[in-house]
C-alpha positions as a Python dict, from the first residue, in 0.01 Angstrom:
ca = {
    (1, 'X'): (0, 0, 0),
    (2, 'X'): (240, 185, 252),
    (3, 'X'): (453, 321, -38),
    (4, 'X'): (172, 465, -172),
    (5, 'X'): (27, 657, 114),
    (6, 'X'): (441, 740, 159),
    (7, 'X'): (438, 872, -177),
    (8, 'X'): (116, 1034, -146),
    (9, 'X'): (205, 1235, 140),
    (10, 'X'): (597, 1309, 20),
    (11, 'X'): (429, 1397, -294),
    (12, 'X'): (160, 1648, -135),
    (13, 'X'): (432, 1788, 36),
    (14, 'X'): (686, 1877, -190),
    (15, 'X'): (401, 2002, -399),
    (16, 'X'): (273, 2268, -158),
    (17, 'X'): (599, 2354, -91),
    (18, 'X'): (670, 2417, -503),
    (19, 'X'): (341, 2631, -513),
    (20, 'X'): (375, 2828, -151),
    (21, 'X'): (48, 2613, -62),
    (22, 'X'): (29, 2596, 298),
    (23, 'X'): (5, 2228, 425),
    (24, 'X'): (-356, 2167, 598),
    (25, 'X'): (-178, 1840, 747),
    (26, 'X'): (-136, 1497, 628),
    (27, 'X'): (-433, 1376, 511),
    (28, 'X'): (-476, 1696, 288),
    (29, 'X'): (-124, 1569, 165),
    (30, 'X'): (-203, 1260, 110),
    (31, 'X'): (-510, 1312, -94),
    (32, 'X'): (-340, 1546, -270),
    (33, 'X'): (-29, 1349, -361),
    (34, 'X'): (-275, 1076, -426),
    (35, 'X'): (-497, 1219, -662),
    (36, 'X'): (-210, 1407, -847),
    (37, 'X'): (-53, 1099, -915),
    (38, 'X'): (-364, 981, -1080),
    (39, 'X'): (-383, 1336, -1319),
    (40, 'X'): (44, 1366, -1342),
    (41, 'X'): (0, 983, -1460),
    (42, 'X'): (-236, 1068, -1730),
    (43, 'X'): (-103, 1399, -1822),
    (44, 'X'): (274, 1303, -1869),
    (45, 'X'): (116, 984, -2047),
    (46, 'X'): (-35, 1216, -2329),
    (47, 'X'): (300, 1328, -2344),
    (48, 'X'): (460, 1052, -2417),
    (49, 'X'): (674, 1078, -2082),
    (50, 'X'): (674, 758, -1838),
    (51, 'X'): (876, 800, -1537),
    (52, 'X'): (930, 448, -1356),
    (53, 'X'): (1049, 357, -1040),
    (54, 'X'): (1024, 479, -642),
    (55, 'X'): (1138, 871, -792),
    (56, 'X'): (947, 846, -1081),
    (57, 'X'): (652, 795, -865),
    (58, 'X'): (688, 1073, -697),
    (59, 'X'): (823, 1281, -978),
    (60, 'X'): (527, 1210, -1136),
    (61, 'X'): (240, 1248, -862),
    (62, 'X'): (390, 1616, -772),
    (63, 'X'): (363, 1703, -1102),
    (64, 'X'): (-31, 1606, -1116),
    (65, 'X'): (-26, 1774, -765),
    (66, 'X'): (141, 2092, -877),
    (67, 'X'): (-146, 2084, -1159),
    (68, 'X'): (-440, 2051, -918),
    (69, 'X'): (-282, 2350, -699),
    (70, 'X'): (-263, 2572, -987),
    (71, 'X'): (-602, 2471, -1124),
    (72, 'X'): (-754, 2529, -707),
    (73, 'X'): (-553, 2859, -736),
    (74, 'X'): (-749, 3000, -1037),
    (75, 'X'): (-1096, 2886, -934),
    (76, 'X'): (-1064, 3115, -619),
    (77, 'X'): (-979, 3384, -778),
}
């Protein structure tokens, strides 16, 4: 459980950092790293890529959070 909301946050992070994204604090990180682990899970799983382990984690829950950025990014415009 702590690993995750680690991940979740590192994951946020290094996301909004990738797409200039200003961080609204942790819990926007969290959710964020979260929920793009969720959608970077499924996406690299139609794929065929599986990432395992503690960097694969994260590998794969900034990708899904880079994807939710750039998706937020277009529906403002």
């Amino acid at each position: 459980m702590i690993w995750t909301i680690v991940v979740g946050i590192l994951a946020g992070l290094i996301a909004g950092k990738i797409m200039g994204h200003d961080s609204h604090g942790c819990l926007v990180d969290l959710l964020l790293g979260l929920v793009g682990g969720f959608v970077g899970g499924n996406v690299l799983g139609w794929i065929g890529i599986e990432w395992s382990g503690l960097l694969g984690q994260i590998g794969t829950a900034v990708v899904g959070a880079v994807i939710l950025l750039w998706i937020w990014a277009k529906l403002k415009k």
